[in-house]
C-alpha positions, 0 to 999 in steps of 0.5 A: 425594841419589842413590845409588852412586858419585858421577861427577866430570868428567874433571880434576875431583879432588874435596876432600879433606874432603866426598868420600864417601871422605876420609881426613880423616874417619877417626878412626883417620887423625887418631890415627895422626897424633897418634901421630906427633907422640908418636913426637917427643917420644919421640925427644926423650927418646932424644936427651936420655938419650944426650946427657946420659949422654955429659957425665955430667950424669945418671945415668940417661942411658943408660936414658932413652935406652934408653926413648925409642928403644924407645918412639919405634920402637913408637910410630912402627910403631902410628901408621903402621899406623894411617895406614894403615888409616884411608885404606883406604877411599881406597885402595879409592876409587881401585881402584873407580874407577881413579883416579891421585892 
């Protein structure tokens, strides 16, 4: 259709999932928010561990709890980093262009 950088109107802000430079269509956007909700489920297992330990209906309590908190905060920093680096393009975007969302 044309070349270089598309010109909105002044107020106009674009959509969010057919601008050139959408988050949306990143795959590693999509993973590290799919990795944020494993970070839920880890932190379940981490209440879990410690809950059950605590009223001594497991016997691994202390350890479940151990795994889930250590996988919930891994989990938790690749899924950021992730976010992150999946909306570069959109940080760049709004460099480029000055804009203020």
């Amino acid at each position: 259709m044309f070349s270089g950088e598309p010109e909105y109107l002044d107020g106009y802000v674009p959509t969010s999932w057919d601008s050139q430079h959408s988050s949306l269509q990143r795959s590693l956007t999509w993973i590290g928010m799919a990795l944020i909700l494993l970070a839920a489920a880890a932190a379940g297992l981490f209440v879990y561990g410690f809950a059950s330990d605590s009223v001594g209906s497991q016997e691994n309590g202390i350890m479940l709890g151990t795994v889930g908190a250590v996988v919930a905060v891994v989990v938790l920093l690749a899924a950021f980093a992730s976010v992150h680096f999946g909306r570069s393009s959109y940080r760049d975007y709004k460099k480029r262009t000055g804009r203020v969302h």
